[in-house]
C-alpha positions in Angstrom: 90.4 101.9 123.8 92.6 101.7 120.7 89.5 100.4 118.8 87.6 103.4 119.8 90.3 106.0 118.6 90.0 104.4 115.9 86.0 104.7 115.2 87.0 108.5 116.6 88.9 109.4 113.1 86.3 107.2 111.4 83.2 109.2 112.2 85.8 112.4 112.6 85.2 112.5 108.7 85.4 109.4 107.8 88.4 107.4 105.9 88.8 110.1 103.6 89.6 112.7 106.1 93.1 110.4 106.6 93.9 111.9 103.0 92.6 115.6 103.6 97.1 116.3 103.7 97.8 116.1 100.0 101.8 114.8 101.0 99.9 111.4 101.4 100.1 111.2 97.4 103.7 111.8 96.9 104.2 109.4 99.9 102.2 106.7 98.5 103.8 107.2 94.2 107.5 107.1 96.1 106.8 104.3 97.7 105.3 102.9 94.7 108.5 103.3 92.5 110.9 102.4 95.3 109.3 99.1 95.2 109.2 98.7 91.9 113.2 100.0 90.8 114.4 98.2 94.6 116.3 101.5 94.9 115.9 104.5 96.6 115.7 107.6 94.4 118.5 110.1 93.7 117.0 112.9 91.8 113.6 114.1 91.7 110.7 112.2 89.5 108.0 114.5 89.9 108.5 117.8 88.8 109.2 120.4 86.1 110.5 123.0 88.1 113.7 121.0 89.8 113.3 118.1 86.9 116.5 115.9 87.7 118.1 118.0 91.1 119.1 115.4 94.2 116.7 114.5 96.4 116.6 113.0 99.4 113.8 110.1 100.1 114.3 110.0 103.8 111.1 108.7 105.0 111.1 105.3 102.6 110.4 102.8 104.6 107.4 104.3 105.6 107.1 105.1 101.7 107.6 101.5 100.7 104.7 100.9 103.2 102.0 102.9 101.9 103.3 102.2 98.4 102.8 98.0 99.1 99.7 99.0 101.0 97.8 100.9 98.4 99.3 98.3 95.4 97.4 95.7 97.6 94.0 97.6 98.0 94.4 100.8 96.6 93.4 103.8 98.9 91.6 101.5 101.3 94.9 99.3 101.8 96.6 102.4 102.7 93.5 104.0 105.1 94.1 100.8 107.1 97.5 101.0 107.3 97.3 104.3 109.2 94.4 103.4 111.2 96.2 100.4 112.3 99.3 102.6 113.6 96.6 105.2 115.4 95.7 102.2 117.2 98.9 101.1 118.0 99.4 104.3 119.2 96.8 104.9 121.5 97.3 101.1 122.9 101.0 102.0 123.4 99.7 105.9 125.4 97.7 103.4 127.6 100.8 101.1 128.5 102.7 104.1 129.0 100.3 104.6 131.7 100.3 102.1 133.3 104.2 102.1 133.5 104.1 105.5 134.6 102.1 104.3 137.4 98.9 106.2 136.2 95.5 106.0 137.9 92.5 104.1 135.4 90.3 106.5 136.0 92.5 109.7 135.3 94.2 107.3 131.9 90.2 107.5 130.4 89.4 110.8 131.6 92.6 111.8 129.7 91.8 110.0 127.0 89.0 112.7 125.5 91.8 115.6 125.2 94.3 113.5 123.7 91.8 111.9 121.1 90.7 115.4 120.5 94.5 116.6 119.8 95.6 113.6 117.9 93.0 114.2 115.5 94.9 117.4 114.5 97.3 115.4 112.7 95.6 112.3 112.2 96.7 111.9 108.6 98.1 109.1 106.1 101.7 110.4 106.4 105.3 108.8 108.0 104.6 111.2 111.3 102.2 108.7 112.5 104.8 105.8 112.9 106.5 108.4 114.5 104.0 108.5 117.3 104.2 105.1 118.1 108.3 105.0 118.6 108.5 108.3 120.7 105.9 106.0 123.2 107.9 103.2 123.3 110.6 105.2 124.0 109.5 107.0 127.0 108.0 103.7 128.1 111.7 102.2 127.9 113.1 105.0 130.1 109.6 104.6 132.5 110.2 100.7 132.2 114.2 100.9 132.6 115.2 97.7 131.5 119.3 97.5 132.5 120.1 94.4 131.0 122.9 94.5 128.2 120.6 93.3 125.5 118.4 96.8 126.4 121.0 98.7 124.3 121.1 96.2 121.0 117.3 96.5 121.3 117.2 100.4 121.5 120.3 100.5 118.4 118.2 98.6 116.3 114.7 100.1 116.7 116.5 103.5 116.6 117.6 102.6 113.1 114.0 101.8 111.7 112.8 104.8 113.1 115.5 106.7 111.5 114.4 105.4 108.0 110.9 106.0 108.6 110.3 109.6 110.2 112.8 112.5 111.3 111.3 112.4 115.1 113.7 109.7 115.5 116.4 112.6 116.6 114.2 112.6 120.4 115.1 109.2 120.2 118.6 110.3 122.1 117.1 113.7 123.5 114.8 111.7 125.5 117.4 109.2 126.7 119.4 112.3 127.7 117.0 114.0 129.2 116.3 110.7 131.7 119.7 110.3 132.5 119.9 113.7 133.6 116.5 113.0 135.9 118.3 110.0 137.1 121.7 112.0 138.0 120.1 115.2 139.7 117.4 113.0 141.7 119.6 112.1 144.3 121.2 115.4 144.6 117.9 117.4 145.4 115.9 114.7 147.5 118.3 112.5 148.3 118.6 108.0 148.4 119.1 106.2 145.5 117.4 106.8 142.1 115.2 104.6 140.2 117.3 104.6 137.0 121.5 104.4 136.9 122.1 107.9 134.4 124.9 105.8 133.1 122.4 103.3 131.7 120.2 105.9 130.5 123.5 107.6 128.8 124.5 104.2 127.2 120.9 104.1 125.7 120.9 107.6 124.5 124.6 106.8 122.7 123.1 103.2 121.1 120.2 105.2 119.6 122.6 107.9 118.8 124.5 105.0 116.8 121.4 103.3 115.3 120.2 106.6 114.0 123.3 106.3 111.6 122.2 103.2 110.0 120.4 104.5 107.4 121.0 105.3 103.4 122.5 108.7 104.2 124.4 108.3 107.4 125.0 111.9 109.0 124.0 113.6 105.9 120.1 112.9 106.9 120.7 114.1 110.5 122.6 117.1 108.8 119.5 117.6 106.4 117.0 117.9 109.0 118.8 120.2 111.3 119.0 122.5 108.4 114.9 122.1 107.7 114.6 122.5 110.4 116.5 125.3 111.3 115.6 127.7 108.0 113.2 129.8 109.8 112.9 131.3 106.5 111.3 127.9 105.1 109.7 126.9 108.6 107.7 130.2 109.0 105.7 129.7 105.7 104.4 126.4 106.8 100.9 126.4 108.5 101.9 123.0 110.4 104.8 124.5 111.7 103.1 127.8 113.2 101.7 128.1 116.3 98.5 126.7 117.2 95.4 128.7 116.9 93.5 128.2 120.6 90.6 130.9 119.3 89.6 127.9 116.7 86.2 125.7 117.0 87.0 122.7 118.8 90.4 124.3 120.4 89.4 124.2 124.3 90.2 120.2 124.6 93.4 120.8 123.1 93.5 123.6 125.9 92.9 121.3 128.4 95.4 118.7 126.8 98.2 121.1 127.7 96.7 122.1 131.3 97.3 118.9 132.3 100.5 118.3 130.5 101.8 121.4 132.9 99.8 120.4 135.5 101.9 116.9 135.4 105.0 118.6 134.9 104.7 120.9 138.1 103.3 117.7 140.3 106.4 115.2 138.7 108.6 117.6 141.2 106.5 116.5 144.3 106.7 113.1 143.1 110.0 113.3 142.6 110.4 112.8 139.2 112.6 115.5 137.4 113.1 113.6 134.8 109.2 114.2 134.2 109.2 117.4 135.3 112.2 118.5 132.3 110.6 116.3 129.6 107.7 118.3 130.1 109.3 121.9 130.0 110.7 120.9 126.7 107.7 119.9 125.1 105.1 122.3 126.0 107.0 124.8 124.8 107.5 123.2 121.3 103.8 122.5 121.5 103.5 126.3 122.3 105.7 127.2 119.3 104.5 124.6 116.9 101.1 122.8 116.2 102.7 120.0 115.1 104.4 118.8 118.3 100.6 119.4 119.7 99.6 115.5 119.2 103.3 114.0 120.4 102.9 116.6 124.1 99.3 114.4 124.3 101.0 111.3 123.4 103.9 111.3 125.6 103.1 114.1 128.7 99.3 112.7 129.3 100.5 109.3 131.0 103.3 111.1 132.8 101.0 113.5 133.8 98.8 110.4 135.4 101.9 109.1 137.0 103.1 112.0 139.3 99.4 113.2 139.7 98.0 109.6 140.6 101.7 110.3 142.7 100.6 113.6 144.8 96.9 112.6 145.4 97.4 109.2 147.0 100.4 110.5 149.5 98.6 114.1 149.8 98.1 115.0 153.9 94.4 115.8 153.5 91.4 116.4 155.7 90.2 113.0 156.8 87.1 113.2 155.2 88.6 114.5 152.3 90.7 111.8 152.1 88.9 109.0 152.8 86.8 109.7 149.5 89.6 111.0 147.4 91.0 106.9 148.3 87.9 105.2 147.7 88.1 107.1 144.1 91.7 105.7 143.5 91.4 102.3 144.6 88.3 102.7 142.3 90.6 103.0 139.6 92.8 100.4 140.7 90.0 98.0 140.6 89.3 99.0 137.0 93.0 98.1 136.0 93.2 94.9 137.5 90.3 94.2 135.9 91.7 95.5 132.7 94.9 92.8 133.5 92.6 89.9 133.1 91.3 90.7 129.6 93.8 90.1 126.4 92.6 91.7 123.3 95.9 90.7 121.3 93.8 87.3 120.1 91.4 89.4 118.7 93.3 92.2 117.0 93.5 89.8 113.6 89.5 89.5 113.5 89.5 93.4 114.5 92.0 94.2 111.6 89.4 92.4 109.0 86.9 94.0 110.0 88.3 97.4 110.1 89.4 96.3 106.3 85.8 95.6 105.3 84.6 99.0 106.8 87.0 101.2 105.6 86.8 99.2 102.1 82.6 99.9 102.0 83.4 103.7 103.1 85.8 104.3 99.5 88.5 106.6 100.9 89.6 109.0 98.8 90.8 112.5 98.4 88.5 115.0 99.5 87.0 116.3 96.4 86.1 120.2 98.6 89.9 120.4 99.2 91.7 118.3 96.1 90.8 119.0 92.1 89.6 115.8 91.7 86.9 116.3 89.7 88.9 118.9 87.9 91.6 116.5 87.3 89.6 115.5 84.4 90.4 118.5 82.5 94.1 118.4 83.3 94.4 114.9 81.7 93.1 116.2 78.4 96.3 119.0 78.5 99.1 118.5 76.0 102.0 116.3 77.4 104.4 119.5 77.4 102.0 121.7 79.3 103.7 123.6 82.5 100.6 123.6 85.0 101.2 126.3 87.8 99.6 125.1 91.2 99.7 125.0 94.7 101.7 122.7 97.0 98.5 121.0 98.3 97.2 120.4 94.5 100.8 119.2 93.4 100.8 116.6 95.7 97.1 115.1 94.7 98.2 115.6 91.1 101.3 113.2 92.0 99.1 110.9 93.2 96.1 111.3 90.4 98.7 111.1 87.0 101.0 108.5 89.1 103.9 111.2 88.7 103.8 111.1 84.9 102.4 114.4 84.6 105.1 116.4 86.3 104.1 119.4 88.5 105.1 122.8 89.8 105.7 122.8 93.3 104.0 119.5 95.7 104.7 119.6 99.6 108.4 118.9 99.8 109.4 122.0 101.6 113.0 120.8 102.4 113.7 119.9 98.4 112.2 123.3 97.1 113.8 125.4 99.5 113.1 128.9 100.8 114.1 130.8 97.5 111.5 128.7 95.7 108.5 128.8 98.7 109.5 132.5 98.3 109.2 133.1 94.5 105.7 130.9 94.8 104.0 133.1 97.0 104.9 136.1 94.9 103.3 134.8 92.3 100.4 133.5 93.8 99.9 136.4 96.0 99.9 138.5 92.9 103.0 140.8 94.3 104.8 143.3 92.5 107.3 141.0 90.2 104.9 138.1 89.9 104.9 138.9 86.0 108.7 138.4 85.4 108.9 135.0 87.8 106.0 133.4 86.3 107.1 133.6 82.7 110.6 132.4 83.7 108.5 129.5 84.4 106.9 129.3 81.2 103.8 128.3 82.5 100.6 127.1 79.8 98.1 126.1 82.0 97.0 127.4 86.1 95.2 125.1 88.4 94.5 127.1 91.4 91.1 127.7 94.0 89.1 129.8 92.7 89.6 132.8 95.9 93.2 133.2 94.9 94.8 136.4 93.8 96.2 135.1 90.9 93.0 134.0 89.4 92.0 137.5 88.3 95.5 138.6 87.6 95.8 135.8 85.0 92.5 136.6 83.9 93.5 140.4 83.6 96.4 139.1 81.6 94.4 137.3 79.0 94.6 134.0 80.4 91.0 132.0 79.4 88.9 129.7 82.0 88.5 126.4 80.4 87.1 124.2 83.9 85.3 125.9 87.3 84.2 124.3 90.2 83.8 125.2 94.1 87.2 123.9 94.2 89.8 124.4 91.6 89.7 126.7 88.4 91.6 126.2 85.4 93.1 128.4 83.2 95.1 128.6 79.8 97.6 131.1 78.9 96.8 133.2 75.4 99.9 131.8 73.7 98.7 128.0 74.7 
């Protein structure tokens, strides 16, 4: 199955459609210099506007990664690298399944909604890796392993995940979350629970710990509170908004959900409130956020199979009824045992190779209908000391294009610019009342912006001269350039 999530995002665009985020360039360039100064950066490399102010590389590991990957094989190196961890991740969803005690049948049923909702975010960026630890996570508490070595094991992996992606903080929200399960279980039904909540709170406080070890200690834990908390910042980023379920293609995604609160209200009748509050936490950040869409898929699908697979095999049902309903189920059973007698871990070297050799013939690239690339041209032949105004999503290709040497106005590092900064951007680009005074604070030369923007025709207005058009990007030069 993982091998066919990842042919999904190959024929869902292709390679390139990893790269359709332009963060994937500042990504890969930070990497790039990490590697090559063996230090983490302190100020900010890339850009004219904040040339030399402190900024935090938080996600380097994951950095270093796509900055060795694409040294190796260029865009290709990096395309596999991400495909690679889609497939870890759906191979992980399945095992989480199975530990949940899931039915076969309802895991590859489920698997079309969460391919379909994965795909949202099925990009070359840190979040990815992210996916991966958040399932091995809730398959640790599913799992519950109580030896001693458990909690060395969940300190450490807690501390790579906290230099790789900010999801790390469910790391101890998920532990805490379990032990609470595993404390009120015996208080509502009765017996003895699966889990001790003291083992689950031991866990939660190692990965508590291990999220410290990191270049920033509590500062980065600090940092991303604050991100994520400045609603002023939040609310003007699309990922961060609520999902659109009037879209094309948004009734899987619909489904996704149904089932995710479908699980949630059957983990009660199996007993499971652990489940059941995991759930109710994460369908409503999925309700508030698109971006918590693909990790709801990730981690409530299986438990969702779990207490479902639960209720329908102990369900009091007409015989009839019942009789089939079983034959169905032990249908499934019969699937997975089948499943237990293949091993496709031999083979995932060959697989690897040949995903290399495919992606490699496809040339991944940025998209050239959503990145200037063919208007990058033009840009190269600027003076060194030109101030190009552009948007976040063509700062970050640019990045990536002029390897950070031609520096840039504004990229997709929300929590370095700031809310003052996304704020005096769209005032400009919006053409609002002020822009005038803002922009030529800025003392910009040159614009690079699509060609539908406001601004276009305000420059234009201004006496600002086209010098390169295309379907994507237009560029302009100020009269005193």
């Amino acid at each position: 199955m993982a091998c066919v999530a990842v042919a999904y995002a190959l024929l869902a665009g292709g390679a390139s459609a990893l790269f359709r985020d332009a963060d994937a360039g500042w990504h890969i360039r930070a990497g790039e210099r990490i590697l090559a100064a063996h230090a983490l950066p302190v100020a900010d490399p890339f850009s004219f506007s904040k040339p030399g102010e402190p900024w935090m590389a938080w996600e380097w590991v994951a950095d270093i990664a796509a900055g060795a990957a694409h040294l190796s094989a260029g865009l290709s190196g990096v395309a596999l690298l991400y495909l690679i961890a889609i497939g870890a991740a759906v191979w992980m969803w399945f095992r989480l399944n199975w530990a949940a005690g899931g039915n076969f049948i309802l895991a590859g049923l489920f698997a079309v909604p969460l391919l379909s909702t994965l795909s949202l975010h099925w990009l070359a960026r840190p979040h990815v890796f992210g996916w991966l630890f958040a399932l091995v996570t809730v398959w640790f508490c599913e799992s519950m392993c109580r030896r001693l070595s458990a909690c060395t094991a969940v300190f450490l992996a807690t501390a790579l995940w906290a230099n790789i992606h900010g999801s790390f903080i469910l790391a101890p929200a998920i532990f805490v979350i379990y032990a609470v399960g595993a404390k009120i279980r015996p208080a509502i039904w009765g017996g003895e629970a699966k889990g001790s909540w003291r083992a689950y709170s031991l866990y939660a406080l190692a990965a508590a710990a291990g999220s410290l070890i990191n270049p920033h200690g509590w500062n980065l834990h600090r940092h991303i509170f604050a991100y994520l908390n400045n609603s002023d910042l939040i609310d003007h980023i699309g990922e961060f908004q609520s999902f659109n379920f009037h879209s094309n293609g948004a009734a899987e995604i619909t489904v996704a959900l149904m089932i995710c609160f479908a699980g949630g209200i059957a983990s009660l009748s199996a007993r499971r409130p652990e489940r059941f509050l995991l759930s109710l936490v994460i369908v409503a950040a999925a309700l508030r956020t698109a971006r918590m869409l693909p990790l709801a898929a990730l981690i409530l699908l299986p438990l969702a199979n779990g207490s479902i697979s639960d209720v329908l095999t102990h369900a009091q049902l007409a015989p009839r009824f019942r009789k089939g309903l079983d034959a169905i189920l032990n249908y499934g059973s019969g699937l997975r045992a089948l499943d237990q007698t293949f091993s496709g871990i031999a083979l995932a070297p060959l697989m690897a190779t040949a995903l290399f050799a495919i992606v490699r013939a496809t040339h991944p690239a940025f998209p050239s209908d959503q990145f200037p690339v063919a208007a990058s041209a033009s840009v190269a032949a600027m003076p060194a000391d030109a101030r190009l105004f552009s948007s976040d999503k063509f700062g970050g290709y640019l990045i990536y294009r002029f390897d950070g040497q031609r520096k840039v106005f504004f990229d997709g590092r929300s929590d370095f610019y700031g809310a003052e900064f996304l704020k005096s951007y769209t005032d400009m680009v919006q053409a609002r009342p002020g822009w005038q005074a803002e922009f030529a604070r800025y003392r910009f030369t040159h614009a690079l912006l699509p060609p539908d923007y406001a601004l276009v025709a305000s420059l234009e207005s201004a006496g600002w001269k086209e010098t390169y058009r295309d379907r994507t990007a237009v560029l302009l030069k100020g009269p005193q350039s």
